[in-house]
C-alpha positions as CSV (number, residue, x, y, z in Angstrom):
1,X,128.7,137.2,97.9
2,X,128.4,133.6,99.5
3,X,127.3,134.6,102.8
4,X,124.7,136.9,101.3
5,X,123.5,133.8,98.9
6,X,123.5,131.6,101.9
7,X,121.3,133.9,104.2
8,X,118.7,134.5,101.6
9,X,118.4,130.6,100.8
10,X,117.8,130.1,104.4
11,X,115.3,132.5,104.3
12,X,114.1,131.1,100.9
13,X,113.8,127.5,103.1
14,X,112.1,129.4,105.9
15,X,109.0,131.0,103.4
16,X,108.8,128.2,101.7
17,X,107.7,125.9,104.2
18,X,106.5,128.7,107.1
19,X,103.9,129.6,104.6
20,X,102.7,126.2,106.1
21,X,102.4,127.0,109.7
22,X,99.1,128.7,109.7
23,X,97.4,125.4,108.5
24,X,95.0,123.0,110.1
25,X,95.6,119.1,111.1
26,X,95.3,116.8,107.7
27,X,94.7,113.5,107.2
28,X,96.8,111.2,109.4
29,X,97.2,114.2,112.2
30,X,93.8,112.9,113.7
31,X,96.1,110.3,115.8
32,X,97.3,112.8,117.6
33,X,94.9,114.1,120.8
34,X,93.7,110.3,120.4
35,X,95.4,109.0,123.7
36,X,93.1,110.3,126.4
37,X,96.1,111.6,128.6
38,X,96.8,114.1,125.9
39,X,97.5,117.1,127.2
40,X,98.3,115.8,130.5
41,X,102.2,114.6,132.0
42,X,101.1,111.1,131.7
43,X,101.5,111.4,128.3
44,X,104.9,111.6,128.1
45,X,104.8,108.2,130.0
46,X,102.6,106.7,127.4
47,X,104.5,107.5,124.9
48,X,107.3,105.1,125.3
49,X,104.7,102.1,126.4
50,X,101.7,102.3,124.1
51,X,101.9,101.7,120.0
52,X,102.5,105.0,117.5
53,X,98.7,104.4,116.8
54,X,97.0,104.3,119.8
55,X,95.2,101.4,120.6
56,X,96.3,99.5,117.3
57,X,98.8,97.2,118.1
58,X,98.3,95.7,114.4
59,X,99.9,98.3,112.6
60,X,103.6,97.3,114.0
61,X,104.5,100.8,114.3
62,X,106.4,101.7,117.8
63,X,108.1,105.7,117.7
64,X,108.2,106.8,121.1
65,X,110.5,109.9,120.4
66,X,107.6,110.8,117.7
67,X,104.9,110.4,119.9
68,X,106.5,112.2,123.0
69,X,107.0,115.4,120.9
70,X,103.4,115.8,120.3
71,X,102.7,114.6,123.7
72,X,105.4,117.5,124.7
73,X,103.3,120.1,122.8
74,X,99.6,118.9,123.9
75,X,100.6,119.2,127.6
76,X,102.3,123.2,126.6
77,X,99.6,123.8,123.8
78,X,96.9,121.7,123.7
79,X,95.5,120.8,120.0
80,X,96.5,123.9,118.4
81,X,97.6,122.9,114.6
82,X,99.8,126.1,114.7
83,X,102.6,125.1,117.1
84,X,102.8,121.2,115.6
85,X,103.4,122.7,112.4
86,X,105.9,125.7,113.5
87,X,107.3,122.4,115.4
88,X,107.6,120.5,112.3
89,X,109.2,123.5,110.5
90,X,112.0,124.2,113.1
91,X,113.2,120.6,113.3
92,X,113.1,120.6,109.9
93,X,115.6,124.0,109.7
94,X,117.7,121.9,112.2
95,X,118.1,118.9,109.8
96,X,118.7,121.1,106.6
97,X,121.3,122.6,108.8
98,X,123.2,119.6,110.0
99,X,122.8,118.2,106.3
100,X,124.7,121.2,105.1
101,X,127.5,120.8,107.7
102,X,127.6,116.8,106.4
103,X,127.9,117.3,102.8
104,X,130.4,119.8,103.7
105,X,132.4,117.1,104.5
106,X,131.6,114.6,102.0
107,X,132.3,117.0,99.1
108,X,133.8,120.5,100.6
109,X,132.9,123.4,102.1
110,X,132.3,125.5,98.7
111,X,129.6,122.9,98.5
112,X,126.9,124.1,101.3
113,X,124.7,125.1,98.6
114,X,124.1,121.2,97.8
115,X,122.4,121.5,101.7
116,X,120.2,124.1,100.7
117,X,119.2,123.2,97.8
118,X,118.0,119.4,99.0
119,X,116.0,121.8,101.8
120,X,114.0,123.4,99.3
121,X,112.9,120.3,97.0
122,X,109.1,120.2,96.9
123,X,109.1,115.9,97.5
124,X,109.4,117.2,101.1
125,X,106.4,118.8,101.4
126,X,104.9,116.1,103.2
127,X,107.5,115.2,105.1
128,X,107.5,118.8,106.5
129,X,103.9,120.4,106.1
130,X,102.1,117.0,107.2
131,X,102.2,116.9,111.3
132,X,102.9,112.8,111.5
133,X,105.9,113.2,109.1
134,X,107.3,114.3,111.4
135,X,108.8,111.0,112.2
136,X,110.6,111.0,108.8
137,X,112.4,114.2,109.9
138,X,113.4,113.0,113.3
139,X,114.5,110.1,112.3
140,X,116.6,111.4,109.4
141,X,118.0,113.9,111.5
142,X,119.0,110.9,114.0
143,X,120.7,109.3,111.3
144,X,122.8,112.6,109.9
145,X,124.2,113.1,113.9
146,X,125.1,109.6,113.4
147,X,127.2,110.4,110.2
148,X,128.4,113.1,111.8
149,X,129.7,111.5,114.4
150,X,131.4,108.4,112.8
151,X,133.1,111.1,110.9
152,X,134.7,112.5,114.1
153,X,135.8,109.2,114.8
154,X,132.8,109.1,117.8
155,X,131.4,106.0,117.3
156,X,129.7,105.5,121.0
157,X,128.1,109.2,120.4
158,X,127.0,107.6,116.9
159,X,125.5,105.0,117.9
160,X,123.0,107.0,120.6
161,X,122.2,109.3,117.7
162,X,121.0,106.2,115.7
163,X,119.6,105.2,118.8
164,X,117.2,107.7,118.7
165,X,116.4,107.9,115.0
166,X,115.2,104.6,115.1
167,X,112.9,105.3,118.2
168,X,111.7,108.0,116.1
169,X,111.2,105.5,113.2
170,X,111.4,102.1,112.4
171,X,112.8,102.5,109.2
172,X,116.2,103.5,110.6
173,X,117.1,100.2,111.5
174,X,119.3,100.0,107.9
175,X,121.4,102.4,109.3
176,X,122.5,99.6,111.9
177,X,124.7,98.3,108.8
178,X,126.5,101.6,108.5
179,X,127.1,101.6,111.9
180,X,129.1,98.6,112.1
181,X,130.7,99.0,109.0
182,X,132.5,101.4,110.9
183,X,134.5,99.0,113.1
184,X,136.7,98.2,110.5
185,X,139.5,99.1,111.2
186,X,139.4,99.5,114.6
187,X,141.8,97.2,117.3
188,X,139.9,93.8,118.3
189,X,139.7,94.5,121.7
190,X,137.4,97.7,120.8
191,X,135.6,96.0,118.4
192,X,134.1,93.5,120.7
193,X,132.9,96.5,123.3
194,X,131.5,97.9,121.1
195,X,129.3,95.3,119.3
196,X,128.5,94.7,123.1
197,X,127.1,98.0,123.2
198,X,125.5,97.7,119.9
199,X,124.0,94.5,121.1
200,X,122.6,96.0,124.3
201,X,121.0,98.8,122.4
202,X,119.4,96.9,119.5
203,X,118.0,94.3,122.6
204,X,116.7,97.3,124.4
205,X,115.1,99.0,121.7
206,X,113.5,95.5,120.6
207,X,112.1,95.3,124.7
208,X,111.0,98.0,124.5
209,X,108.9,97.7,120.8
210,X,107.5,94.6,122.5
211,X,106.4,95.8,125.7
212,X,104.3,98.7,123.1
213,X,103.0,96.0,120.9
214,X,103.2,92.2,122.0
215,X,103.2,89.6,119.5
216,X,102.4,92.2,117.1
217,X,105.8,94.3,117.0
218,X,106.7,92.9,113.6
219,X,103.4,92.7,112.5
220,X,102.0,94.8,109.2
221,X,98.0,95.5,108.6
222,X,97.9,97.4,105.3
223,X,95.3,96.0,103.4
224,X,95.0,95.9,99.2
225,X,93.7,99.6,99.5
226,X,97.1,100.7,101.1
227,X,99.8,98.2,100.1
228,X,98.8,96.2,97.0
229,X,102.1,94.8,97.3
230,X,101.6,93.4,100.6
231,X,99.6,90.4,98.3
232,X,101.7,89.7,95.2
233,X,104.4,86.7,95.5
234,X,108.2,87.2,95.6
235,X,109.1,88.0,92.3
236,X,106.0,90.1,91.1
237,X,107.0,92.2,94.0
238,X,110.5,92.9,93.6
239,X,109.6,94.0,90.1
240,X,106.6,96.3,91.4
241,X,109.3,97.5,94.3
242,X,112.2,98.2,91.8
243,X,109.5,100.0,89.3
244,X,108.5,102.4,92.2
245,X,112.5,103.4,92.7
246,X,112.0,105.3,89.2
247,X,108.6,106.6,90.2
248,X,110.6,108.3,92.8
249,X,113.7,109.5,91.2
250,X,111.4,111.5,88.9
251,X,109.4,112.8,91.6
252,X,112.5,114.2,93.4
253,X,114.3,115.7,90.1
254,X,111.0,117.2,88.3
255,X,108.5,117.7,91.2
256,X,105.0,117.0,89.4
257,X,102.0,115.6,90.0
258,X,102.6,115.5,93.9
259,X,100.0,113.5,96.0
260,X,100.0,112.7,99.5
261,X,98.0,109.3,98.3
262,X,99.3,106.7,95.9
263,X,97.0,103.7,97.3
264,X,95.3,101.1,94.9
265,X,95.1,101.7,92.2
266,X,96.9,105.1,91.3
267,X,99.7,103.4,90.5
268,X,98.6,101.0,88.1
269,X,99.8,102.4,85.1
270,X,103.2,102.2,86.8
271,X,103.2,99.0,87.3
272,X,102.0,97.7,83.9
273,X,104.8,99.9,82.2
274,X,107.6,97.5,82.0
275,X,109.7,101.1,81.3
276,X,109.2,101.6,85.2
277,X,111.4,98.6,85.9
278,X,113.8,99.1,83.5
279,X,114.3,102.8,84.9
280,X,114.7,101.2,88.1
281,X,117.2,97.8,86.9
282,X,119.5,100.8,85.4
283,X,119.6,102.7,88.3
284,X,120.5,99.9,90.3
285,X,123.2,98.7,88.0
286,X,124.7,102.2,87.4
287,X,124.9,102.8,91.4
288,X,126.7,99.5,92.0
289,X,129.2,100.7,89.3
290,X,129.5,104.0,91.0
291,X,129.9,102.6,94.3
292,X,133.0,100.2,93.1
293,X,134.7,103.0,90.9
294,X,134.4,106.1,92.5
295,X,134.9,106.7,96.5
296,X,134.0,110.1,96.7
297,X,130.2,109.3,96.1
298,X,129.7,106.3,97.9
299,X,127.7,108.1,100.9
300,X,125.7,109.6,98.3
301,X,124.9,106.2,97.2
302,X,124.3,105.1,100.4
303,X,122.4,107.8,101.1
304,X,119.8,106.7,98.3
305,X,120.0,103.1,98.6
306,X,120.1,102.5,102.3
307,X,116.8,103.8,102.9
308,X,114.9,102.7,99.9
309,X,115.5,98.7,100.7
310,X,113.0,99.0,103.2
311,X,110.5,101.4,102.1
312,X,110.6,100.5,98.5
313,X,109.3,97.2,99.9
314,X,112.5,95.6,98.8
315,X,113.6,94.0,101.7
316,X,109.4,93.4,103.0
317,X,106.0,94.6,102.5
318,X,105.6,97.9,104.7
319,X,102.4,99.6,105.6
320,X,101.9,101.6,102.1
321,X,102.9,101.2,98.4
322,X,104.7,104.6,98.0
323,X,105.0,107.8,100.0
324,X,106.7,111.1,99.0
325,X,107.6,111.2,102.7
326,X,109.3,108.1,102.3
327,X,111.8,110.2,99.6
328,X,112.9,112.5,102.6
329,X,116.4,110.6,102.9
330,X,116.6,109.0,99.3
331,X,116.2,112.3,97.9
332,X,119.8,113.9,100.0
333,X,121.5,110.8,98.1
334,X,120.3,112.1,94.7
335,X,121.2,115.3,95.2
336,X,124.9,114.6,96.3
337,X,125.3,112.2,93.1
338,X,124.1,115.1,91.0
339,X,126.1,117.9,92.2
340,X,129.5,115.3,92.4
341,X,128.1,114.8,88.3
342,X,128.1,118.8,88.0
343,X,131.5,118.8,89.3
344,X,133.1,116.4,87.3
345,X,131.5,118.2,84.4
346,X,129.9,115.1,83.7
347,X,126.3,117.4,83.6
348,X,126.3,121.3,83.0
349,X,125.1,123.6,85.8
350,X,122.4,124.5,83.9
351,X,120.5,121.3,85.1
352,X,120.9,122.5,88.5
353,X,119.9,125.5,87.7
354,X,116.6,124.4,86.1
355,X,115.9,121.2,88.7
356,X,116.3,124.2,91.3
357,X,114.0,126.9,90.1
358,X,111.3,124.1,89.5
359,X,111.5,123.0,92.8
360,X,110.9,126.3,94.2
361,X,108.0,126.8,92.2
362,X,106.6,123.6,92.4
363,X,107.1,123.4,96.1
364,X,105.7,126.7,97.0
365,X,102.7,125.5,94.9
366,X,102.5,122.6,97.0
367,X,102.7,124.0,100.7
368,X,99.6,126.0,99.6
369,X,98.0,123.2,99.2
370,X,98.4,121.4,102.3
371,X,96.8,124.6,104.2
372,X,93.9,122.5,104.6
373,X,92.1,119.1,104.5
374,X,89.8,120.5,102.0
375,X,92.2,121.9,99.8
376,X,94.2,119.2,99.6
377,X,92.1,116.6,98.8
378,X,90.8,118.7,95.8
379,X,94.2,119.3,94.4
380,X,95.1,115.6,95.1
381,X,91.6,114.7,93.4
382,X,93.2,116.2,90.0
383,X,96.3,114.1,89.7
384,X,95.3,110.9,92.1
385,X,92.6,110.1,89.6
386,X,92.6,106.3,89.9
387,X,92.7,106.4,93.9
388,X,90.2,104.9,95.5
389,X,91.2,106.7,98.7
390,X,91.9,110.0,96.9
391,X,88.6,110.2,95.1
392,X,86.9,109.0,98.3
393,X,88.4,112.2,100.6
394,X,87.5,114.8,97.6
395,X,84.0,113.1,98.0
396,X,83.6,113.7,101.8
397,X,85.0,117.6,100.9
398,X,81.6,117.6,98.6
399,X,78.9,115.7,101.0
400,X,80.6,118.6,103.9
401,X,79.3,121.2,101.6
402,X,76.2,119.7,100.5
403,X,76.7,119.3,97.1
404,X,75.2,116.1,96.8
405,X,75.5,115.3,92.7
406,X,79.0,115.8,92.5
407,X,79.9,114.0,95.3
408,X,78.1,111.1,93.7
409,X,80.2,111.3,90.7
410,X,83.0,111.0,92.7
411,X,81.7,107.8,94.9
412,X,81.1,105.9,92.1
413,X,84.4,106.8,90.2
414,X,85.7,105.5,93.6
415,X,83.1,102.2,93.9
416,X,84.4,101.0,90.3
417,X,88.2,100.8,91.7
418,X,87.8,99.0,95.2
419,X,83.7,98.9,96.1
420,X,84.6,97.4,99.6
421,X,86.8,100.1,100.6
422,X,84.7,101.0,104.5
423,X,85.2,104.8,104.3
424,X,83.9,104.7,101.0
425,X,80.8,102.5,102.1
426,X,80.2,105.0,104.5
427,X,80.1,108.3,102.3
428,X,77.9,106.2,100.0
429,X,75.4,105.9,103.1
430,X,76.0,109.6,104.0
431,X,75.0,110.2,100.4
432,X,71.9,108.1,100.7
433,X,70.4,109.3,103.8
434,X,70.9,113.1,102.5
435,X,69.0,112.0,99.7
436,X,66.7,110.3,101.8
437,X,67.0,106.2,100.8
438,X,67.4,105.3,104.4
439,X,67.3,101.4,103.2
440,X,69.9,102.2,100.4
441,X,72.4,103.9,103.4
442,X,71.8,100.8,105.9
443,X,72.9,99.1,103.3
444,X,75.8,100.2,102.7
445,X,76.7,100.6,106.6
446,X,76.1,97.5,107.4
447,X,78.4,95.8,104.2
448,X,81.3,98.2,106.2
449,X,81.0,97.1,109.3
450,X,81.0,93.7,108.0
451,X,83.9,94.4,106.8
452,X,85.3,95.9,109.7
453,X,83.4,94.8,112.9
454,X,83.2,97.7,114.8
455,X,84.1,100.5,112.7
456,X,83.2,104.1,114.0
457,X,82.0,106.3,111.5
458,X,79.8,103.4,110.1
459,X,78.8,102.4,113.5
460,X,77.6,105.8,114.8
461,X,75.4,106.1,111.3
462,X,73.8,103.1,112.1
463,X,73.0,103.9,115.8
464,X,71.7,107.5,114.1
465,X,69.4,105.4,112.1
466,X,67.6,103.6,115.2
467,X,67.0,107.8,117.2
């Protein structure tokens, strides 16, 4: 009967997210192709020298392991969506699989199903669906061999496996901790090689980020539009950071009102609801109290906590406010601290149950949504409301089709949040020159690119108006 459950939830898994693979690029996907090597071996050079974002050293982001797998598929493929997706989904079956064989050991084998169930929560859908998550599934599944192998007593293997998490993302580095946490123990004269190791492969990896990006390697260009956060003082953002942890936890255990955008201002009302940060103070409190009294569910803890000190923008401002990408890892820790609750009968299985059949719906709901760029900005339109950037993208989907009035309802929905937002500027001067008030679209080009000094799209309008 177990074996039987277990194959059909790995084909539940597999539907679930293949019904993705027939999809276009979205979004953030348009970085990749952007290196004019692609598709050529030099690629696969450029990868480990040139920044995550081509040719933008300012955005501090450096994944060479990332970068080489799409570089690995142009050269093979070209800039076929298809295979990047199916690429996406079977690394993605690969970490669901070594996740499984991990909370095996943390809570025992008649507990594989915990595995499978955090495969088929619908927070992931971006993670897995969206080509340039991909780095969030990498890296993750750098970090889980890691586990794996400090739990076979491997700690060299371990620390190549974290190794290559972080080159897949930065935001493995926390991991580093749990690495040498796991010296203890061990005889001094071990100790000491192997903090020499650890030393030559943090220096390495930090060479090697600075060869990519210069001065820039710890540097951070989000602007209000993306990371509000990046502009409040200390305290207001350790309040804003902690109120984003419950923002999350309910995301991950009742899946609703998904968005691949939660720039300025979506999350407003968040922020001015103080019950946000006392969701998140409890949280806090009650996993230090778990992590002192109870042993068993530490890794679950850590599993949650680890990660979100640095993308909750805890620790530092990152490049955005909040991701559902950025739940990928936090999300495994949740789901080991629930089902350790369900087996101290602290919760009934009913929960699970119910958390589980919601996900499944709520995911499958979501995949479909991600089939295209057009699709999803209109179902992101509906529950991003207050995004600038959201309300913006469901605007470009209207000028595509011509439908001029509607998009304008949408642009100036979008003007009233952030009017100096450039890709907005330049849909309002699409929307002006289709309605033919040449004057009224220079004018709105020109206020973007002096904003942004040689932007593209608003560039290339301008040159069209001189033709």
């Amino acid at each position: 009967m177990a074996q039987n459950l277990r194959k059909f939830w790995w084909i539940l898994v597999f539907v679930m997210f293949g019904l993705s693979v027939f999809g276009g690029f979205v979004q953030d996907d348009r970085l990749i192709g952007v290196n004019p090597n692609f598709g050529k071996m030099e690629s696969l050079f450029d990868a480990w020298v040139e920044p995550y974002f081509f040719g933008d050293k300012m955005a501090g982001a450096y994944r060479p392991i990332t970068s080489l797998s799409y570089n690995l598929t142009g050269v093979f493929f070209g800039l076929v969506p298809f295979w990047y997706r199916l690429g996406n989904l079977i690394i993605y079956l690969v970490l669901v699989w070594q996740v499984i064989k991990l909370v095996e050991r943390i809570l025992g084998n008649k507990y594989w199903w915990v595995g499978l169930w955090w495969g088929v929560m619908a927070i992931h859908t971006e993670a897995v669906v969206n080509v340039v998550g991909r780095g969030e599934v990498l890296s993750m599944l750098g970090v889980i061999m890691m586990m794996r192998c400090l739990q076979e007593k491997r700690w060299e293997a371990g620390l190549v496996w974290w190794l290559l998490g972080l080159l897949a993302k930065e935001s493995a580095m926390v991991w580093g901790v749990y690495l040498l946490w796991n010296l203890k123990g061990v005889e001094v004269k071990k100790v000491l090689v192997r903090l020499y190791y650890f030393g030559l492969v943090v220096g390495g990896y930090f060479l090697l980020r600075f060869n990519a990006l210069g001065e820039s390697m710890f540097s951070n260009n989000a602007t209000m539009v993306e990371n509000q956060l990046k502009f409040l003082g200390l305290g207001d953002r350790l309040i804003s950071a902690i109120s984003l942890i419950t923002l999350g936890l309910q995301k991950v255990i009742l899946p609703i009102s998904l968005s691949y955008d939660y720039s300025f201002n979506q999350l407003g009302e968040v922020f001015g609801n103080r019950w946000y940060f006392y969701g998140g103070v409890l949280v806090i409190i009650s996993l230090i109290l778990l992590m002192v009294k109870f042993r068993k569910i530490r890794m679950g803890i850590l599993m949650l906590a680890l990660p979100l000190l640095l993308t909750s923008n805890l620790i530092m401002p990152i490049g955005t406010v909040f991701g559902e990408r950025l739940w990928l890892f936090p999300s495994l820790g949740v789901a080991v601290i629930i089902s350790w609750l369900i087996r101290e009968k602290i919760i009934g299985k009913f929960i699970l149950v119910a958390l589980i059949f919601a996900n499944i719906i709520l995911g499958i709901i979501r995949v479909w949504s991600w089939r295209s760029e057009d699709s999803l900005f209109m179902a992101d339109a509906r529950v991003s409301s207050n995004s600038v950037v959201a309300l913006t993208n469901m605007s470009a989907t209207l000028l595509k089709q011509r439908k001029l009035d509607e998009a304008y309802e949408y642009l100036k929905k979008a003007e009233g949040i952030y009017p100096d937002y450039p890709i907005l500027l330049n849909n309002m001067g699409l929307y002006y020159y289709w309605k033919g008030e040449i004057d009224l679209a220079r004018g709105k080009w020109d206020r973007c690119v002096a904003l942004v000094p040689g932007h593209k799209l608003c560039g290339s309008n301008l040159e069209l108006l001189k033709k």
